[in-house]
Every structure is written in C-alpha cells, then in structure tokens.
N, C-alpha and C positions, 0 to 999 in steps of 0.2 A: 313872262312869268313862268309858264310852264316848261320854256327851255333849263331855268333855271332850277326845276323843280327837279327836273331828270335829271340835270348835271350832281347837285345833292345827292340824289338818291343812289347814281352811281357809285358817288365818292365813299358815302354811307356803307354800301354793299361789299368794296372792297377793303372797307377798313373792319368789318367787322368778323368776317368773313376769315374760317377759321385757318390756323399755318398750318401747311404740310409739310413737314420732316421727312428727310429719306429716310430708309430703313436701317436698323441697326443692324450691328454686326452678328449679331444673337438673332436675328429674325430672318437675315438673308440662312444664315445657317441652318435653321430650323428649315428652310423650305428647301433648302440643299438636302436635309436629310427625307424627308417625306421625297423627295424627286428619287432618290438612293432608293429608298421603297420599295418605288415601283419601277426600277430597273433603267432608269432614265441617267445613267452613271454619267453620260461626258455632259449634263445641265445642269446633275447634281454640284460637279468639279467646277463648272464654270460658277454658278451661286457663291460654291463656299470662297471662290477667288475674289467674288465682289465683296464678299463681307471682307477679306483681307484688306482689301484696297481702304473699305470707311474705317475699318479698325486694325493697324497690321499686328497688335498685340495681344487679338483675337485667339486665344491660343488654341479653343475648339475648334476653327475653322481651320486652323493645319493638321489638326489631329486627322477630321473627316475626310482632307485629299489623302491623307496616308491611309487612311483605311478603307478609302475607295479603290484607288490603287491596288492595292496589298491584296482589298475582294476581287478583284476584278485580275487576277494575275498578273499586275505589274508590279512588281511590288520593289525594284530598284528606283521605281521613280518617286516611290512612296520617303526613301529615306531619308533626302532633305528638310522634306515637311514634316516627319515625324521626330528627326533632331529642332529645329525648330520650336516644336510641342515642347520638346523636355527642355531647351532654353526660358520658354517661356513658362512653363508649371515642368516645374523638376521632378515631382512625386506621382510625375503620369504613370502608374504602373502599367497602363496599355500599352504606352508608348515605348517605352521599355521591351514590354513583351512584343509586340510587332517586330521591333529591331533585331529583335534577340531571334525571331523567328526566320525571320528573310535573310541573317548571315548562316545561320545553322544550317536552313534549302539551298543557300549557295557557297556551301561546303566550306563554308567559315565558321568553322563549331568552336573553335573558341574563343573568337570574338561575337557568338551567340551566345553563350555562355557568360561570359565578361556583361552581356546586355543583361541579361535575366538575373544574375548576382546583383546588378547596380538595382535594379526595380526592384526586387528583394528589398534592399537596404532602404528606398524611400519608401516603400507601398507594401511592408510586409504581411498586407491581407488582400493584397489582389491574388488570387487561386491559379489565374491563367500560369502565372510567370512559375511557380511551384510542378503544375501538370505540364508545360512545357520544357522546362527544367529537367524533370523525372524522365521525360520522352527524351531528352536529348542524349542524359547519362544511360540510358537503357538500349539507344542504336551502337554509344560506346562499349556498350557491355560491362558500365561501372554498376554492377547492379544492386549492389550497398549503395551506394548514392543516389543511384534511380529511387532507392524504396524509400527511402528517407526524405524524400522531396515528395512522393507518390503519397505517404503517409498524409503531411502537410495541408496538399493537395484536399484528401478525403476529408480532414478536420473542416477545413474552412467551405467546401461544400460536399455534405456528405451524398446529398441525390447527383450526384455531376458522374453519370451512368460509366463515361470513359475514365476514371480516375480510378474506379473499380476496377474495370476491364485493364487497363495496365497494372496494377498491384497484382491483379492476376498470373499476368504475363511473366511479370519481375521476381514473384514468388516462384514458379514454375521454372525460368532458367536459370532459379539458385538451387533447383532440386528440394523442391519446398510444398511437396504434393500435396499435402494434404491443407496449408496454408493456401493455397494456388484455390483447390477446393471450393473452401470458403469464398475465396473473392469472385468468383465463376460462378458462384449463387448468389453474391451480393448483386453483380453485375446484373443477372438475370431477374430477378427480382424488382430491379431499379427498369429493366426493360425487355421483355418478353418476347414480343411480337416485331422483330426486326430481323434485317439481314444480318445485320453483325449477331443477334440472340440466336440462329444456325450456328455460326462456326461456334458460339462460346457454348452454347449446350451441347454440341462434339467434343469440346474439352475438358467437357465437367465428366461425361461419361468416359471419355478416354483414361482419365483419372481413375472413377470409379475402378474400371474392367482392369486398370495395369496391372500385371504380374498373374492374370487371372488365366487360367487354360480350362477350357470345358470341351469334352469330347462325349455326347449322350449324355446322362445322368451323369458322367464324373465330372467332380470340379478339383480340380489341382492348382497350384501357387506357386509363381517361380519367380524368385526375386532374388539379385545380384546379394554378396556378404558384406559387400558396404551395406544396401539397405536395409538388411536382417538387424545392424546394429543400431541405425538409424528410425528416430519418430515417424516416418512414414508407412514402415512395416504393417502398421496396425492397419496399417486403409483395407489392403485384400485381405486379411483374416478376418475382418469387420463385415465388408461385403458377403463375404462367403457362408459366413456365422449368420446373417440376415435372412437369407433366402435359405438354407440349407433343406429345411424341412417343407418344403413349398411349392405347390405344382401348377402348372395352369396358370400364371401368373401372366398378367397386361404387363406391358412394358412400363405405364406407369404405376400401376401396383408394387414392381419391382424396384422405382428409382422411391419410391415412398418409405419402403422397407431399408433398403442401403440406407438413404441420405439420414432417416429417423437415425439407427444405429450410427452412421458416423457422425452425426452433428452429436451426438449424446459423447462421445468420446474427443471431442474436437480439441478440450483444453489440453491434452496428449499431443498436438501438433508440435507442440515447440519443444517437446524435448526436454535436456536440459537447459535450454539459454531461455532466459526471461524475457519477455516481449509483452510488457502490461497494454500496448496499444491494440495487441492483437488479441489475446486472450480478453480484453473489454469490449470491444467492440467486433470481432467476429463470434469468437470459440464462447464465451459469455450468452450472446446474441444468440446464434444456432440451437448451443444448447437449451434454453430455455423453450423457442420454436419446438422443439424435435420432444418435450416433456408435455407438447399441447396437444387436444385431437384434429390439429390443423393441418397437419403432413401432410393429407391426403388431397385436400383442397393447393396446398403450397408447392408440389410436385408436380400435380396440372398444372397450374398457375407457370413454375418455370418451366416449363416443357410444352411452352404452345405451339411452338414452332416444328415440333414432333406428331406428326398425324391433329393437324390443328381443328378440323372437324368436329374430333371423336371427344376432343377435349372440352370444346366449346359445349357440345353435346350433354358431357356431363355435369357442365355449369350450369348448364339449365334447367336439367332434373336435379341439383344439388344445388341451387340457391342459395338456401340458407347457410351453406357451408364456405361462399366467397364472402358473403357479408360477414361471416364469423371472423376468417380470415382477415381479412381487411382492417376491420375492427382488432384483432389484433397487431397488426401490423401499424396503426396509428396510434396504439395507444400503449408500445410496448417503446420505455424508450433504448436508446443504443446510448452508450456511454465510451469514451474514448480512452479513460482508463479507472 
C-alpha cells in the first residue's frame, strides 16, 4: 500500500509541478544589455545571439550586436546586424545614425550621408542623425548645411552641451563672430567644468580681445574694411567702450563688464539678414541675462575652468548670488523663435 502511495505522490508532484519556459528574446536581451554595462562586451554579444536564435525577428537584439561592436571599435562588423535592424524596424533612427557614422569614419561620406538623410525621412526626431549630419557637412566645409542641421539638432535637444559647441564652430568659420559668441556661452553654460569648457572659454575670449591692441594704458582697434562694414564690427568698439574707464580690474570683473555690454547689443549680430532662430533663442536670451544683476555670478559660473579656485571661492562668499542665478536660469524660458 505504501509503494503505491509514493508512486501517487510522485505522479502528483510532477503533474503539478509548475512549466518552465526558456527565456525570451526580450529577456536574453535585457541581460545582454546589463552584461554591456558592466563592460563584459563578448557575453553581452553572445546573449543578444541567443535571443536571435529563439526569436530571429528580434530586431533589438540586432540592433545591440551593432552597437556593441560600433562601442567597442569594430564597427565593420556592426553593419550587417545593423541593416538587419532597419529590415526588421525601418524607423530605427539609431540605426540609421550608426550606419551613417561608420561610412563617414571610413571615408565614405556620402554614403554616410545618404544614411543619415534616409533616418531623417523615417525618424525625423531622433537629434543624433541631425548633430551627426551637421558634423559631417562641417568636416566638408558646407557650413550653410552644417548650421542648418546644427540648428535642428539644438531644437529637438536644447541641453545636448556639443550641438552648441559646433553651432559654435560653424558660426565662427562663416566669419560670424559675434554669433560664434553666443554659442561659446551657450556651450559654457550648458557645461563649465570640463576639458572641452578650456579650449571653448579660449574662444570666447579670443573673440572678445579680436581686433583689440593694448600697449599700457592705450587701447587701439584694428580691424580689416571688410569687417568695418560687417555686424561684427561692433564686438571691439563694445569691448573697449566696457572697460574704458576702469582700473584694477579681476579678469573676471572684466569678462563681466565685456559680456553685459555685448549680450545687450547682440540683436546687432545678424546684420542685415534675418535669422528669427537666432535673434529667439540666443540674442533674445543674452539680452535679457545681461539686463539682470546676475552677470556677475554668470561670468564666474562660465569661466570655471579660469583660476577655478578663486572662482569657487567667490561662490562661497556669494551664495546667494548662484542661487539667484540658477533660479533664473530655470525659470527664464528660451524660445526658438
């Protein structure tokens, strides 16, 4: 009786006794990605192949070998899996932008290009393909096309610190100094304390000082007869007119004084050509900063990277003056036109 009792209870055990399923394709994935994480790249690649295997129309799991790849410096081997993706989801705008990046590095710019147009057309709010787009016409030196993608770019994320920094760049090699300006404060503003915040607060002041000659006490201005006729003009008369009557002055006392006076005159960048994106959202923007008593606080603030110390130092004794700042700067909005 009792053998028969076990045999039951076995049969019982196994019948009740819950199923296990393998893993799905969406869960090998997920842990393909957490393995990626933590830098475990060739178990991450092996994962996302097993999820191919139980699902091959997986189309995240192609994406992930191509973007591991792609991170990881291979990035020729990324491009079957990442055609793949866009067989399988047409509207991958990543995938798009990967391809369009890896022919552009392998000196196939315009079938990186031809990439980034197609992603455009399906995913025309993925930013990468726009900021990569912008960098590619900008190595060509098409730099109407670079800003015009660069613009885009800033609309659809306006904190994305390098979309700044190249609007920058692009304003600058169009002879756009005082536009360039702007975006060299935007940048800085958006990120302070970095290596890249070095070279671009050298080109904010390279700006400022152009055309500026000081030998002792004299300050003189020497600017080519193209620029005499040109919106830029105004930057070293501005500068000059700032500090003229002013002695003793900190280095950031002095970008305080410049930057007030030029951001106050900034709608004067463009000249006579119309540019509503710029005059809204820079020359608009500045000018309003530079009518507040925050300069002073906003000039430390982008100039950390300048005697970082002295600056931090003032923030401390000045408190109330980063929080004022801040407080305006969240609750001041920007407008795109």
């Amino acid at each position: 009786m009792k053998t028969y009792q076990k045999l039951l209870l076995i049969i019982l055990t196994f019948a009740f006794a819950p199923v296990v399923y393998g893993q799905t394709a969406k869960e090998l994935t997920d842990e393909g990605v957490k393995l990626f994480d933590n830098g475990k790249y060739d178990d991450a690649i092996a994962k996302y192949k097993e999820a191919i295997k139980t699902d091959a129309k997986y189309a995240n799991a192609y994406y992930e070998i191509g973007y591991t790849y792609f991170s990881t410096n291979k990035p020729l081997e990324a491009i079957p899996y990442l055609e793949t993706t866009i067989k399988l989801l047409p509207n991958s705008g990543g995938a798009y932008d990967m391809l369009g990046s890896i022919y552009d590095d392998n000196n196939q710019t315009a079938k990186g290009i031809e990439y980034y147009l197609k992603g455009i057309s399906v995913d025309p709010n993925y930013q990468r393909l726009y900021y990569n787009l912008g960098l590619t016409y900008y190595r060509k030196k098409e730099y109407e096309l670079a800003e015009e993608r660069m613009i885009k770019a800033i609309m659809l994320e306006p904190k994305h610190a390098s979309s700044h920094k190249m609007y920058a760049s692009i304003m600058y090699e169009q002879g756009k100094k005082g536009k360039a300006l702007l975006g060299w404060s935007s940048f800085l503003l958006l990120e302070p304390n970095s290596k890249r915040s070095v070279a671009a607060l050298k080109e904010l002041n390279n700006i400022i000082n152009y055309g500026i000659a000081r030998v002792g006490d004299k300050v003189s201005m020497s600017v080519s007869n193209k620029e005499l006729k040109g919106p830029d003009f105004i930057i070293p008369a501005t500068v000059i007119a700032a500090t003229a009557d002013q002695r003793g002055l900190t280095r950031a006392d002095s970008l305080t004084l410049q930057l007030t006076k030029l951001y106050s005159v900034a709608d004067m960048f463009t000249g006579q050509t119309a540019d509503p994106f710029f005059k809204a959202y820079f020359a608009d923007y500045f000018k309003k900063l530079a009518s507040t008593d925050n300069m002073p606080a906003f000039a430390r603030y982008i100039s950390l990277m300048d005697n970082n110390e002295q600056k931090v130092a003032w923030f401390k004794e000045h408190n109330e003056t980063l929080t004022k700042l801040d407080k305006w700067l969240n609750g001041t909005e920007r407008k795109f036109n």
